[in-house]
N, CA, C and O atoms as a printed pandas DataFrame, in Angstrom:
     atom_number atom_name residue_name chain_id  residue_number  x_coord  y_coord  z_coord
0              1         N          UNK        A               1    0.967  -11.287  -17.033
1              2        CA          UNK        A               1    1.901  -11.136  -15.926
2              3         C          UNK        A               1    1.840   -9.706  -15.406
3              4         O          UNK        A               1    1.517   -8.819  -16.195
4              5         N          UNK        A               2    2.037   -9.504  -14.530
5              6        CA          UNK        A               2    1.901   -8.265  -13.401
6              7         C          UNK        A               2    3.425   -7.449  -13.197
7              8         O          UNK        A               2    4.540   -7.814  -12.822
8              9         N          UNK        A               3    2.746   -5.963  -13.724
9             10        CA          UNK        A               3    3.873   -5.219  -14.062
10            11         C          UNK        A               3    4.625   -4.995  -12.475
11            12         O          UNK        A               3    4.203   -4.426  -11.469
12            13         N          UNK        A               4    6.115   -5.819  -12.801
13            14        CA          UNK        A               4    6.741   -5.445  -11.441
14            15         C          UNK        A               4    7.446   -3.927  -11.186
15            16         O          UNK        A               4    8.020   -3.601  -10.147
16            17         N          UNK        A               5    7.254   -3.030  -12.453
17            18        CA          UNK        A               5    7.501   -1.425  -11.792
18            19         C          UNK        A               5    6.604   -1.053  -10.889
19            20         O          UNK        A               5    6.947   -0.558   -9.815
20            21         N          UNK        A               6    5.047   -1.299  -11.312
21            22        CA          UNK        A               6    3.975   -0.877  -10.612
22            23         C          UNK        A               6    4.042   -1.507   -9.007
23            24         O          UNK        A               6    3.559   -0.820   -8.106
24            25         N          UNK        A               7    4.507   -2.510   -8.768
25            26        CA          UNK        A               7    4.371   -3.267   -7.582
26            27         C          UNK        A               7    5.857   -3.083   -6.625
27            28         O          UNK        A               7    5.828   -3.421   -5.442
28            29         N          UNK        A               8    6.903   -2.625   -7.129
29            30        CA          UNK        A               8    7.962   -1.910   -6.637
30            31         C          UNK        A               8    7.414   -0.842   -5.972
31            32         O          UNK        A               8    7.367   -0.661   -4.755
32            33         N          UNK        A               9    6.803    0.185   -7.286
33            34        CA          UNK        A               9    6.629    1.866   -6.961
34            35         C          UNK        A               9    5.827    1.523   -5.459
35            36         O          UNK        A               9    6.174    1.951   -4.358
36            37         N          UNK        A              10    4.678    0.643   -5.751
37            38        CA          UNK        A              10    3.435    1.104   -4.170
38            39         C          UNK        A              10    4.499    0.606   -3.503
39            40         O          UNK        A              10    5.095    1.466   -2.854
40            41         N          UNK        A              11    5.081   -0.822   -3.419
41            42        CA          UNK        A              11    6.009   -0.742   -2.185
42            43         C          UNK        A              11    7.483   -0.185   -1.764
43            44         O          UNK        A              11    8.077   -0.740   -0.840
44            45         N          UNK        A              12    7.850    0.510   -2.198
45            46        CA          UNK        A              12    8.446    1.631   -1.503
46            47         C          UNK        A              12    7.697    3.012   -1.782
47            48         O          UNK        A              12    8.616    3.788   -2.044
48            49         N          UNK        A              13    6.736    3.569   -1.843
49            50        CA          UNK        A              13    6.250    4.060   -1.397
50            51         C          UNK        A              13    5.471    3.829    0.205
51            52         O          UNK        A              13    5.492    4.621    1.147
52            53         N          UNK        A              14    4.918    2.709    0.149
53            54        CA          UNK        A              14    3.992    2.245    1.327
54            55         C          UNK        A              14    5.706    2.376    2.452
55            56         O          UNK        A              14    5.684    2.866    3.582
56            57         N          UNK        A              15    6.956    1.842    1.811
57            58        CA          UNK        A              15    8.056    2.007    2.827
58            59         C          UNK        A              15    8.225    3.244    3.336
59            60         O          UNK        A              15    8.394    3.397    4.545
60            61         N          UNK        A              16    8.193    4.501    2.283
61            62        CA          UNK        A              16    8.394    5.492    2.691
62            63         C          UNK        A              16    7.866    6.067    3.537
63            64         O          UNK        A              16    8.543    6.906    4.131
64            65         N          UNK        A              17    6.691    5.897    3.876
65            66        CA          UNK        A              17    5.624    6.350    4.655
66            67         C          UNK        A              17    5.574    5.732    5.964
67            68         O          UNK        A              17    5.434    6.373    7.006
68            69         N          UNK        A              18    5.698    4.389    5.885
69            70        CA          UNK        A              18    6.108    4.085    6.993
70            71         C          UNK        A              18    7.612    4.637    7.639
71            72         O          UNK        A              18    7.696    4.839    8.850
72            73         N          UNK        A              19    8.767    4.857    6.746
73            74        CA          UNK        A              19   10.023    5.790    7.615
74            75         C          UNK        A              19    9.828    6.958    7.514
75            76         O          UNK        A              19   10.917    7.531    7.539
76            77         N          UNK        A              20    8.734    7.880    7.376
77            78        CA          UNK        A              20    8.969    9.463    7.796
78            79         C          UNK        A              20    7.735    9.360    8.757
79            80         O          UNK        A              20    7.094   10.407    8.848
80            81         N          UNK        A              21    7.442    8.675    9.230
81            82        CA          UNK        A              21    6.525    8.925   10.424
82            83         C          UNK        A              21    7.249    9.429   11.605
83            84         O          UNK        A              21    6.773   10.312   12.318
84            85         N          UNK        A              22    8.473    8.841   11.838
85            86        CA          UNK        A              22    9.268    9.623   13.187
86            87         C          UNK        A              22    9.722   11.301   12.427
87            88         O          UNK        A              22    9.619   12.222   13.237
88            89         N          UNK        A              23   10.115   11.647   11.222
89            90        CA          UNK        A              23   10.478   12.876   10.686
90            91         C          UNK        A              23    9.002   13.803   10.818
91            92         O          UNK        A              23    8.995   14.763   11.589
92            93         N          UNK        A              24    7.971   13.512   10.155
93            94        CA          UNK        A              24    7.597   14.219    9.960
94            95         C          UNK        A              24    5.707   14.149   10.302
95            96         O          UNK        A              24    4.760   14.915   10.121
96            97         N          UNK        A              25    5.907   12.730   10.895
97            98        CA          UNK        A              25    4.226   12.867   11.834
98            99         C          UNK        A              25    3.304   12.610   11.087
99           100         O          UNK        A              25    2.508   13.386   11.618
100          101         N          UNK        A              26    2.722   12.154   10.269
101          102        CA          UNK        A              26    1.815   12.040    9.353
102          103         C          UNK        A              26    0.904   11.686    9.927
103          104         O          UNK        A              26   -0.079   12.386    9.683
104          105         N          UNK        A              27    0.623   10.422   11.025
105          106        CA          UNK        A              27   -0.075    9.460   11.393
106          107         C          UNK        A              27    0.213   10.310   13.181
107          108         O          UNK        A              27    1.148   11.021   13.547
108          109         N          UNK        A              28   -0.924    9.876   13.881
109          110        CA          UNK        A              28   -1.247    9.726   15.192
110          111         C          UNK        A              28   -0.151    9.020   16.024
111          112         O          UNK        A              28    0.688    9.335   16.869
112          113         N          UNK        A              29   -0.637    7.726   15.264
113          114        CA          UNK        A              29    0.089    6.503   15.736
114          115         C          UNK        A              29    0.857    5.865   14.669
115          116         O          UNK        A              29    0.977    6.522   13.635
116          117         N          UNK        A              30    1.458    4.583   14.728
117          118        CA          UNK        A              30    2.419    4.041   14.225
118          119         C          UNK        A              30    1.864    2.926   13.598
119          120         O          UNK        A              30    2.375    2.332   12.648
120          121         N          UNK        A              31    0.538    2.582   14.284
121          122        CA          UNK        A              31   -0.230    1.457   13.817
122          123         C          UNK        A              31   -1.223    1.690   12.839
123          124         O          UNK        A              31   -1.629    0.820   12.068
124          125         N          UNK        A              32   -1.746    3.243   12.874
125          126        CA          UNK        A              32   -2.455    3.987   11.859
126          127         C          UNK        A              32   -1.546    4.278   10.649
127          128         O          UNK        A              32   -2.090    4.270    9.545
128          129         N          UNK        A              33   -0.703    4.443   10.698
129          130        CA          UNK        A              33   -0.070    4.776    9.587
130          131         C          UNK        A              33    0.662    3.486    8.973
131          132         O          UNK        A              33    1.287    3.548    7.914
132          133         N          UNK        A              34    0.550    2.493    9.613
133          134        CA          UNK        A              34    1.351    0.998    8.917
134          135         C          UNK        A              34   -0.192    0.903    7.948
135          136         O          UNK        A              34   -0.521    0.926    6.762
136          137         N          UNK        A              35   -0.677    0.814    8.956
137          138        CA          UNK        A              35   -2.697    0.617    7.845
138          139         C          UNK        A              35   -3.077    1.263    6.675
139          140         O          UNK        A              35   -3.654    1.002    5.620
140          141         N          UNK        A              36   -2.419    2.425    7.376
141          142        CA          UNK        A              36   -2.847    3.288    5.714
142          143         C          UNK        A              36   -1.818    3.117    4.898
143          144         O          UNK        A              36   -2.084    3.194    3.699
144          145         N          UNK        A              37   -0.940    2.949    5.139
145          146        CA          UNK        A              37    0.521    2.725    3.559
146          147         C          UNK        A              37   -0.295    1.245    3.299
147          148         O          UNK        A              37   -0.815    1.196    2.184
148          149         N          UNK        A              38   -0.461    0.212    4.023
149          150        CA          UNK        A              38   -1.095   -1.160    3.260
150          151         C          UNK        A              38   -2.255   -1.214    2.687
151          152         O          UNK        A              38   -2.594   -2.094    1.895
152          153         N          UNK        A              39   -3.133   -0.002    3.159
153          154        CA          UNK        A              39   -4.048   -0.012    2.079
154          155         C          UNK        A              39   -4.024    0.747    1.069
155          156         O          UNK        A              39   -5.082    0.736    0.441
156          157         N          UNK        A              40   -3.234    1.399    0.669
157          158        CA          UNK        A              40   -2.636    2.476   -0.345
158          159         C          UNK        A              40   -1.839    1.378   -1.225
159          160         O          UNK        A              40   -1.935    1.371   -2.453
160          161         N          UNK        A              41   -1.247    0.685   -0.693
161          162        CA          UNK        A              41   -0.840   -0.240   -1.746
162          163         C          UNK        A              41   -1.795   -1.593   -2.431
163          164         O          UNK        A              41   -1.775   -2.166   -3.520
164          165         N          UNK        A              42   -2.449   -1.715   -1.422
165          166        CA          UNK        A              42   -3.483   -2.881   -1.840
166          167         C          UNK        A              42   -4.111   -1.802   -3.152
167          168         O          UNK        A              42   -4.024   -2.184   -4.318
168          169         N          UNK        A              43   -4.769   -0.376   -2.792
169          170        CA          UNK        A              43   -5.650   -0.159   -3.758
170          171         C          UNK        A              43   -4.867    0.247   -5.117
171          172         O          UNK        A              43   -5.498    0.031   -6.151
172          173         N          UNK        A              44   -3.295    0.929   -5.278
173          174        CA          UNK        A              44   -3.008    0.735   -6.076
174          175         C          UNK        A              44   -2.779   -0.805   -6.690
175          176         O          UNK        A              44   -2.983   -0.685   -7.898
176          177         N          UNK        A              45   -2.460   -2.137   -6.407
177          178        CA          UNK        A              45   -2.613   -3.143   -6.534
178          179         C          UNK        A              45   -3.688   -3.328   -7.594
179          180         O          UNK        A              45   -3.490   -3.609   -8.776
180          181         N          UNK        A              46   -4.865   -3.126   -6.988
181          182        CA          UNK        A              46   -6.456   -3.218   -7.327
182          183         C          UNK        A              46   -6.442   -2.241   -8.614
183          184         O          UNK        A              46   -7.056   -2.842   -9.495
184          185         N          UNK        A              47   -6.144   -1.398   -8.938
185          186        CA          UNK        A              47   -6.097   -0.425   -9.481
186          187         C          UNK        A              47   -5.144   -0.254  -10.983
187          188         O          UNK        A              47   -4.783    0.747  -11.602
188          189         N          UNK        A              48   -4.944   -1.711  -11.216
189          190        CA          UNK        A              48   -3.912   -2.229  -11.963
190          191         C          UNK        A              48   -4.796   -2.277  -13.339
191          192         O          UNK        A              48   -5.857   -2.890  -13.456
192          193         N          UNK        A              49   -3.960   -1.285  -14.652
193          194        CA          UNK        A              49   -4.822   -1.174  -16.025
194          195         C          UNK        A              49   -5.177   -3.059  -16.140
195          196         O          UNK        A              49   -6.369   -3.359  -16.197
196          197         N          UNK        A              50   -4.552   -3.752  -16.157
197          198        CA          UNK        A              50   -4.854   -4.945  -16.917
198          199         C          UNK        A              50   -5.708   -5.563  -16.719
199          200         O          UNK        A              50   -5.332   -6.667  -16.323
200          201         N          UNK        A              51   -6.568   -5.492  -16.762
201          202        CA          UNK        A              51   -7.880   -6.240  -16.551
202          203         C          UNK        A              51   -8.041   -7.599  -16.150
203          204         O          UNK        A              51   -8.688   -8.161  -15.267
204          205         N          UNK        A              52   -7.295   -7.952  -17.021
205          206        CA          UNK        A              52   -7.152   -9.424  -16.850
206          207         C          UNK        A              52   -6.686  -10.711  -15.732
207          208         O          UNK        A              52   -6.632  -11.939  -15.800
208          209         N          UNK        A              53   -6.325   -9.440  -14.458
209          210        CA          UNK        A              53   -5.709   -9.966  -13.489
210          211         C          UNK        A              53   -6.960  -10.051  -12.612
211          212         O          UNK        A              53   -8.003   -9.570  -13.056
212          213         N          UNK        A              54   -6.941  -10.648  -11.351
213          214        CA          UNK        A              54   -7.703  -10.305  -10.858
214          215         C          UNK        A              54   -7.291   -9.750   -9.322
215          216         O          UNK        A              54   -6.139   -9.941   -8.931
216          217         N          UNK        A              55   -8.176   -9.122   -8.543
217          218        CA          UNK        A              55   -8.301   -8.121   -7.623
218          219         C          UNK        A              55   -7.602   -9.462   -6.705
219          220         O          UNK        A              55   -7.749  -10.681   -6.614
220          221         N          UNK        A              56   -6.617   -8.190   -6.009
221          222        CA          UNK        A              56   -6.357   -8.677   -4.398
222          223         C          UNK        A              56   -7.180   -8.827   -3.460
223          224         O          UNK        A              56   -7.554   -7.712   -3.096
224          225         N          UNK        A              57   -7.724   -9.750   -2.795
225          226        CA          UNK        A              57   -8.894   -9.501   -1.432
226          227         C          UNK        A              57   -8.096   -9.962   -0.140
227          228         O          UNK        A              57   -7.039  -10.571    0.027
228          229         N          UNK        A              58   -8.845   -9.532    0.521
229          230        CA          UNK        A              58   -8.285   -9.778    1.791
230          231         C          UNK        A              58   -9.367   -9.239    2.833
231          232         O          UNK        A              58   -9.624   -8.052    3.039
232          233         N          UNK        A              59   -9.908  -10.268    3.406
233          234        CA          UNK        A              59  -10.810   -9.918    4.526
234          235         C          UNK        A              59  -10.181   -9.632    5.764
235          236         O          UNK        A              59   -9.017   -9.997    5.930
236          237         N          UNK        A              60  -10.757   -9.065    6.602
237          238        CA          UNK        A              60   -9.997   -8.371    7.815
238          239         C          UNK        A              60  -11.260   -8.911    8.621
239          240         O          UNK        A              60  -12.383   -8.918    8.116
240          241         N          UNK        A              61  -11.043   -9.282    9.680
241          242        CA          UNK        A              61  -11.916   -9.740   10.700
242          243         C          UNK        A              61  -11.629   -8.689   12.275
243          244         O          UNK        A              61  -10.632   -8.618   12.994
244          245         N          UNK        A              62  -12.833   -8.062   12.354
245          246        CA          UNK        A              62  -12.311   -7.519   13.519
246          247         C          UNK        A              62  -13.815   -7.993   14.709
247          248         O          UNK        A              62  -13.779   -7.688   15.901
């Protein structure tokens, strides 16, 4: 089973980042910076000690 501290922490983190974009600008845009908190959480996701799980995928079609 999949540690739900670890999957809390990325998502409010990935939240946080998305609410200080009006404070403090991180991102260009609003749509760049939704992208990068979701892939910051996907790779912590991915990035999970237990081996035994397996990887999140998600293809993106552009």
């Amino acid at each position: 089973m999949r540690s739900t501290v670890q999957e809390h922490s990325a998502f409010r983190f990935a939240v946080q980042l998305y609410n200080t974009k009006q404070n403090v600008g991180l991102f260009m845009r609003s749509t760049v910076q939704e992208h990068s908190a979701f892939r910051f959480a996907v790779q912590l996701y991915n990035t999970n000690q237990n081996v035994t799980e397996r990887n999140l995928s998600i293809s993106i079609i552009m």
